[in-house]
C-alpha positions in Angstrom: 15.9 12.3 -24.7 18.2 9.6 -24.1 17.9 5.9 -24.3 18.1 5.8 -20.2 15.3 8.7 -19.9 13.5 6.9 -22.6 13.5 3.3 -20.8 12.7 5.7 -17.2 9.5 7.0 -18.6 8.3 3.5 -20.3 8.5 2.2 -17.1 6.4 5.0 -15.2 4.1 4.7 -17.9 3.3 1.3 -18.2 3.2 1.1 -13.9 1.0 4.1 -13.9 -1.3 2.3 -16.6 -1.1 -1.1 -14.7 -2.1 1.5 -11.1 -5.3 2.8 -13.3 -6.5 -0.4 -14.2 -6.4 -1.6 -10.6 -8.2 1.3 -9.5 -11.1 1.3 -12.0 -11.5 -2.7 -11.2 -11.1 -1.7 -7.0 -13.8 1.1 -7.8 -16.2 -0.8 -10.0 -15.8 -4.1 -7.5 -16.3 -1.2 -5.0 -19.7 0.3 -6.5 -20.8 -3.6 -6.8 -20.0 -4.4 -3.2 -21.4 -1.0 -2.0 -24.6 -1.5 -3.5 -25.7 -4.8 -3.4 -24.1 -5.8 0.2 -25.1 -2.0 2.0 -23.3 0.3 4.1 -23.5 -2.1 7.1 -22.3 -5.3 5.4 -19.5 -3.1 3.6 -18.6 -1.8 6.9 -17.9 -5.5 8.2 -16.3 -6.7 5.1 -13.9 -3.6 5.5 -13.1 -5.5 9.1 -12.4 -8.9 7.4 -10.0 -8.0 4.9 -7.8 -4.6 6.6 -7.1 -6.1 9.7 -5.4 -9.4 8.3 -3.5 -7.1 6.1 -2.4 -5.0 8.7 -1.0 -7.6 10.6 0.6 -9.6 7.9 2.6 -6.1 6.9 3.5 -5.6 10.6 4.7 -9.0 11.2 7.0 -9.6 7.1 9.2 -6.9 9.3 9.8 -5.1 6.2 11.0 -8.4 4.6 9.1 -7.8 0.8 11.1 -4.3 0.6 14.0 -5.9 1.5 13.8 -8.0 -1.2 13.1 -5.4 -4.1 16.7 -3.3 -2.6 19.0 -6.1 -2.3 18.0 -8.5 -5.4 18.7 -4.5 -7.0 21.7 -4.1 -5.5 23.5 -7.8 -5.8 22.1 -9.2 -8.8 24.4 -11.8 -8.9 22.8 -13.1 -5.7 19.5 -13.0 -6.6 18.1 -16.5 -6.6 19.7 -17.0 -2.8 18.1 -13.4 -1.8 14.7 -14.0 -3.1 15.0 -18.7 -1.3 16.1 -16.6 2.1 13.1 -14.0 1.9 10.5 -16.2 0.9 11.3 -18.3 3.6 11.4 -15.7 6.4 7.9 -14.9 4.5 6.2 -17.9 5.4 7.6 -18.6 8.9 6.2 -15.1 9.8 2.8 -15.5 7.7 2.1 -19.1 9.8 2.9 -16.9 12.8 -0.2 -14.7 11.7 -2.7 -17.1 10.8 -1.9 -19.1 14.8 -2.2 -15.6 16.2 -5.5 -14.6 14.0 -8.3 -16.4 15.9 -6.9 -14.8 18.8 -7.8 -11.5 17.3 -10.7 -12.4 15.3 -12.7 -13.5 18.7 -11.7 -10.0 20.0 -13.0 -7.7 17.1 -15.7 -9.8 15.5 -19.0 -7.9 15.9 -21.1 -11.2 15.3 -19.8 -14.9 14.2 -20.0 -14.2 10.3 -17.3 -11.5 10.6 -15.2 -13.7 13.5 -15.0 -16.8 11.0 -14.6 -14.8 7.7 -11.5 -13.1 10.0 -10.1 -16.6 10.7 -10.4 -17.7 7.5 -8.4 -14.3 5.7 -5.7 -14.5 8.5 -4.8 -18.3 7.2 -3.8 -16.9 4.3 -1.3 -14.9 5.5 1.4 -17.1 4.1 0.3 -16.4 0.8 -0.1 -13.1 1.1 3.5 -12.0 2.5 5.2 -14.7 0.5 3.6 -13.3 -2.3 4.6 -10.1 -1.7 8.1 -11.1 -2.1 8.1 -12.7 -5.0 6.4 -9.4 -6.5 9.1 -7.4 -5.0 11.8 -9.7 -6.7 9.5 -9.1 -10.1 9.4 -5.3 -9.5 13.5 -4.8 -9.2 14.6 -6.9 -12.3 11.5 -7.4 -14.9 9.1 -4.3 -14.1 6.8 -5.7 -16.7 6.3 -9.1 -15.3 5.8 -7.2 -11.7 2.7 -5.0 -13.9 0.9 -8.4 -14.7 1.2 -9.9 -11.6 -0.3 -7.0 -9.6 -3.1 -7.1 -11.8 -4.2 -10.5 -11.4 -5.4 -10.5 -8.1 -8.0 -7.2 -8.9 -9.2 -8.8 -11.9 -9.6 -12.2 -10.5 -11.7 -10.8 -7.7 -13.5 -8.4 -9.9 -14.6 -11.3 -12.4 -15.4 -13.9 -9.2 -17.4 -11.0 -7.4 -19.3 -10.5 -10.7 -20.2 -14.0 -11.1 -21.6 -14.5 -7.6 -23.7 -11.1 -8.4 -25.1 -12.4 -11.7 -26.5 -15.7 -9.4 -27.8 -14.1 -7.3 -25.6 -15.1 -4.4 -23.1 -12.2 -3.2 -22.8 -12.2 0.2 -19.9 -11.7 2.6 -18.6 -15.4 2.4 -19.0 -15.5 -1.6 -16.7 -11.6 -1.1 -14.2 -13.6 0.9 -13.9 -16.5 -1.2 -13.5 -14.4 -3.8 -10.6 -12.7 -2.6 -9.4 -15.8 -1.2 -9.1 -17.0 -5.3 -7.7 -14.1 -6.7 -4.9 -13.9 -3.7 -3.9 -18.0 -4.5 -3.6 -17.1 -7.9 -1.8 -14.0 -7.7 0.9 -15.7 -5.6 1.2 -18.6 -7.9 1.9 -16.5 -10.7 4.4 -14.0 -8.4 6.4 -17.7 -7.8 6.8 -19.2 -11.1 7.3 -15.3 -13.1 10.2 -15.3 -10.4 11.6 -18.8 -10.8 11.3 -18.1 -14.3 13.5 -15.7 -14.6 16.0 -15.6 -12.0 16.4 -19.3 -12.5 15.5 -22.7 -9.7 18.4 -23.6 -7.3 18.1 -20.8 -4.6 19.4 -21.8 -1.4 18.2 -20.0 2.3 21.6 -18.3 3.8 22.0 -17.3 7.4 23.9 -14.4 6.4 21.5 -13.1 4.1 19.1 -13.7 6.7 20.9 -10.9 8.7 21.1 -8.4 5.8 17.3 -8.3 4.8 16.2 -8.2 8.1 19.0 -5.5 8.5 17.1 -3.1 5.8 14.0 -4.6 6.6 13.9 -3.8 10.0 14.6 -0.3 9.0 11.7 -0.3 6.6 9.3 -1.4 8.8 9.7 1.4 11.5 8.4 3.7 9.2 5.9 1.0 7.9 4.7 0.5 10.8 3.6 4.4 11.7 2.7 4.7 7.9 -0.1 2.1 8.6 -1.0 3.7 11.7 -1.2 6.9 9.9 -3.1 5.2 6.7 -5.4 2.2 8.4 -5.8 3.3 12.1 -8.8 5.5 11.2 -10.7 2.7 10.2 -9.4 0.4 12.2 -10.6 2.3 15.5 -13.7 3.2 13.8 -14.7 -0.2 13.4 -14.0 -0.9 17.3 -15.3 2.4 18.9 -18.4 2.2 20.5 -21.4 4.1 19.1 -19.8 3.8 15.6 -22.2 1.6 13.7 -20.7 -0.6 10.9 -23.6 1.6 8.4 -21.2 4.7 9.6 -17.8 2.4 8.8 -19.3 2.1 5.6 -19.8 5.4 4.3 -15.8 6.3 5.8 -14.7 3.3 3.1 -16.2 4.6 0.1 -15.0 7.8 1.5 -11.7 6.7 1.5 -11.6 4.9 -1.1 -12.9 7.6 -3.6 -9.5 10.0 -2.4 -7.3 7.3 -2.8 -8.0 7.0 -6.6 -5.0 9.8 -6.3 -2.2 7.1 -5.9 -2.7 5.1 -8.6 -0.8 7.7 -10.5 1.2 9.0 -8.4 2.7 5.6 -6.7 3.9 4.6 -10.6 6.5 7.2 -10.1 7.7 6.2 -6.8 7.2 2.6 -7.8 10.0 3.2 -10.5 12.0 6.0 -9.1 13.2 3.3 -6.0 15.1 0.6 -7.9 16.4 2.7 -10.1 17.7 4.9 -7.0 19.0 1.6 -5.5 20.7 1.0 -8.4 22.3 4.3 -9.6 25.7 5.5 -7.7 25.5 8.8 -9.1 24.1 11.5 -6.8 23.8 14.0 -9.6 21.7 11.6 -12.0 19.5 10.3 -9.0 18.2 13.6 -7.8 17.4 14.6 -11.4 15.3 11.4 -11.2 14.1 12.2 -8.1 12.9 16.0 -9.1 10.7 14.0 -12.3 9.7 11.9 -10.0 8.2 14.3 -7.4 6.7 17.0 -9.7 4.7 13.9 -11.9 3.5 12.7 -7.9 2.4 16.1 -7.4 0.6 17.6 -10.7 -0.9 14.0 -11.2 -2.5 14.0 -7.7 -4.4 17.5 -8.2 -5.1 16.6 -11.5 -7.2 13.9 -10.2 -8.6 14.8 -6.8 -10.1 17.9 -8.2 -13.1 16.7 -10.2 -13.5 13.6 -8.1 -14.3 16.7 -5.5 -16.5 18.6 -8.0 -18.6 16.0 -8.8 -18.9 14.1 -5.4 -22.1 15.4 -4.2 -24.1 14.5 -7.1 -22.0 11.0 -8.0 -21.7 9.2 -5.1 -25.8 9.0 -4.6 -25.9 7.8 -7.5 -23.2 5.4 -7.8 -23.6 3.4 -4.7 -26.7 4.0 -3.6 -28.5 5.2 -0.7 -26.9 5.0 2.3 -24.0 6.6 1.4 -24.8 10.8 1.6 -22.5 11.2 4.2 -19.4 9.9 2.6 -19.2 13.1 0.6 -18.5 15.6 3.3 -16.1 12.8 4.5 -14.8 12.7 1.4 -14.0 16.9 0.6 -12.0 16.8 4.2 -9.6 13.7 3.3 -9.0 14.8 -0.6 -6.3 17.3 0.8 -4.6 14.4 2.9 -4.8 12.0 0.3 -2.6 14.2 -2.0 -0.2 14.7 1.0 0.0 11.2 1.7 0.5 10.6 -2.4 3.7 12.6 -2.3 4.9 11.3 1.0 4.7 7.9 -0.4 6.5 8.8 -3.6 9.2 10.8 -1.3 9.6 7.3 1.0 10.5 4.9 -2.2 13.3 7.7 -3.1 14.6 7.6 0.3 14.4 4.1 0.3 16.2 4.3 -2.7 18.7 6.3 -0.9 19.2 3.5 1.8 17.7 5.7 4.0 14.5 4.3 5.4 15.1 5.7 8.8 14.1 8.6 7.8 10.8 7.7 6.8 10.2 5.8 10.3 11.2 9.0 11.8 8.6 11.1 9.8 5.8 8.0 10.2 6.7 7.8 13.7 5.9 11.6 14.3 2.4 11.1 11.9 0.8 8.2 13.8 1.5 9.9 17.1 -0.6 12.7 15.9 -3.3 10.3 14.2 -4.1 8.7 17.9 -4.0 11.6 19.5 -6.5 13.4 17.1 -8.5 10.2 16.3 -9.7 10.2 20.1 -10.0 13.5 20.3 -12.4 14.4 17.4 -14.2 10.2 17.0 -16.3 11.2 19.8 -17.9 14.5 19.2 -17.6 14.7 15.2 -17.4 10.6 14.4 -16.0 10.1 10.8 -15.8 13.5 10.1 -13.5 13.7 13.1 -11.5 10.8 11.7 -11.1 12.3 8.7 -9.7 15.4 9.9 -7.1 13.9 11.9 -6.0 11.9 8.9 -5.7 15.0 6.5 -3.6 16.8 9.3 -1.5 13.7 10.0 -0.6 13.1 6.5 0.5 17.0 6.1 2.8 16.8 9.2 4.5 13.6 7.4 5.0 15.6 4.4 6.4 18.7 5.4 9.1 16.8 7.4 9.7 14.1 4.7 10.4 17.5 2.6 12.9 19.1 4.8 14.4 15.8 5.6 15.3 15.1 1.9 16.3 18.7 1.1 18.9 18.4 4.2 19.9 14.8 2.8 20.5 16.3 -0.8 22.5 19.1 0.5 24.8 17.0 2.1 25.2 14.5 -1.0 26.0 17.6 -3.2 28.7 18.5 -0.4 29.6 15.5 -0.5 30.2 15.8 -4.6 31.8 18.7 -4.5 34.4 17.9 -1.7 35.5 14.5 -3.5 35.9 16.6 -6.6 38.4 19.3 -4.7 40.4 16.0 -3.6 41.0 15.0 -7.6 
């Protein structure tokens, strides 16, 4: 194996490790919250922290993946790159956190959850600025980018533990705790970057133009992607005759079949700068093939005893309450393995410089999603939801697949034509 392959598969390895801590500290802080706040109280937490999130992603405009191609591509350039994005960061997050009471009056189901909502959408700036000084840490010191992501899980973990052991873990001790973990996460992200890429970066107009150039791009098919991956919940927790108890049971649900990307994104995670970076078509699609078959046999290798064992676990684990997140469970395991390789398959095409392709394939998912969510909510309620997201994520696969096949048919013509010109 060469030194290149060698370095390739450290990295996967070490970003898949990093992915499997995260999840076993999101479960255990999961099982913890589950337990001790109930399916209700878990329902309305799940409405404090996704829709923040949501709108924070919508509104960077695609500005942290921006980052993690360009400071790639232009090294040189990085310190201006990462002094432009940061700042286009926290003009947008300030945006969010005006604009979040707004929202919070209109989706709050009582004044705990509309004041917790205000309070997570002021830290908005944090949280997108934060995502770009990650991005900068994930395209030149992998490593570094490792750490920082797990700061924020642990941090929370540790906090939520604490209130437990006192006796005193209710939603506001939840939010505060996140609210920690997320300051120091971001605190970290800023001085690992400063740290290595140096002080001095100045904010340029034209660089301006460029991320938001790529960005822009990115976020079409962000967008749709969190249509296609939050909508469910988010429509469950507004839809009438959906009780917060239900919304509950749908989290763990999801929750348990995402414990497939952890994994599976440590591929993709690695496979996109090192796309960005690489000029040769050959070598990137041989990197690309590694990548996709470790998405794929990692995904079923996981999902399939998290299946087997589901009905007799999940009691259990988080209590009463929960029986119905099982069957809920079984129908979205299939989806989440589809959505695991269509994520891995969006970094390489992000790689490619081709996120429009992605928006494309998102765009035609999260028409689907609405369509089936309000068909099936009403008659089959999260078992409908879950349905429509399993079908939704295998429509975005199959046309992310035939999208990328085309594109890497045309790169090898490509190849072979500039070889009959030398």
């Amino acid at each position: 194996m060469s030194p290149t392959n060698r370095q390739h598969f450290k990295e996967i390895a070490t970003t898949a490790a990093a992915n499997i801590i995260i999840s076993a500290l999101g479960s255990l802080g999961g099982i913890l919250l589950a337990r001790f706040l109930g399916p209700t109280q878990r329902g309305n937490l799940a409405i404090i922290l996704q829709w923040p999130a949501m709108v924070g992603s919508l509104a960077s405009l695609g500005i942290t993946q921006s980052t993690c191609y360009f400071v790639s591509k232009i090294r040189n350039f990085s310190r201006n790159i990462v002094a432009t994005a940061a700042m286009c960061a926290i003009v947008a997050g300030l945006v969010v956190a005006l604009i979040g009471p707004f929202i919070s009056f209109g989706i709050g189901r009582n004044k705990e959850v509309i004041y917790l909502l205000i309070f997570v959408f002021l830290l908005s700036p944090l949280y997108i600025s934060g995502g770009v000084w990650q991005s900068a840490l994930q395209s030149i010191r992998i490593t570094t980018w490792n750490i920082a992501r797990l700061i924020q899980p642990i941090l929370y973990l540790l906090c939520i533990m604490i209130f437990w052991t006192i006796g005193r873990l209710t939603l506001l001790e939840v939010v505060s705790s996140f609210a920690i973990s997320l300051i120091s996460q971001t605190v970290f992200s800023f001085w690992s970057t400063r740290e290595i890429i140096g002080k001095g970066g100045r904010v340029q107009r034209g660089l301006i133009k460029k991320l938001y150039g790529y960005g822009i791009k990115v976020w079409f098919s962000s967008v749709p992607r969190l249509v296609n991956v939050s909508l469910d919940q988010l429509m469950l927790s507004v839809w009438p005759g959906i009780t917060s108890a239900e919304l509950g049971n749908y989290v763990v649900a999801v929750s348990l079949s995402m414990l497939v990307l952890p994994i599976s994104q440590a591929f993709g995670s690695v496979a996109f700068p090192k796309i960005a970076k690489e000029s040769n078509n050959k070598s990137n699609i041989a990197t690309e093939r590694i990548t996709l078959l470790g998405a794929t046999i990692s995904s079923l290798l996981v999902i399939t005893p998290i299946c087997g064992l589901a009905s007799t676990v999940v009691p259990i684990v988080f209590g009463k309450g929960y029986e119905a997140a099982v069957i809920a469970l079984w129908i979205l395991s299939p989806g989440a393995v589809f959505l695991a390789i269509s994520q891995v398959l969006g970094d390489i095409l992000k790689g490619k410089g081709r996120p429009l392709i992605i928006s494309t394939s998102e765009g035609i998912g999260s028409i689907c999603t609405i369509v089936l969510l309000i068909a099936l909510i009403p008659n089959f309620g999260i078992n409908g939801a879950a349905v429509a997201s399993t079908v939704a994520y295998g429509i975005v696969l199959v046309f992310l697949l035939v999208k990328n096949r085309l594109l890497n048919n045309s790169l090898r013509e490509k190849d072979a034509n500039e070889q009959r010109k030398i």
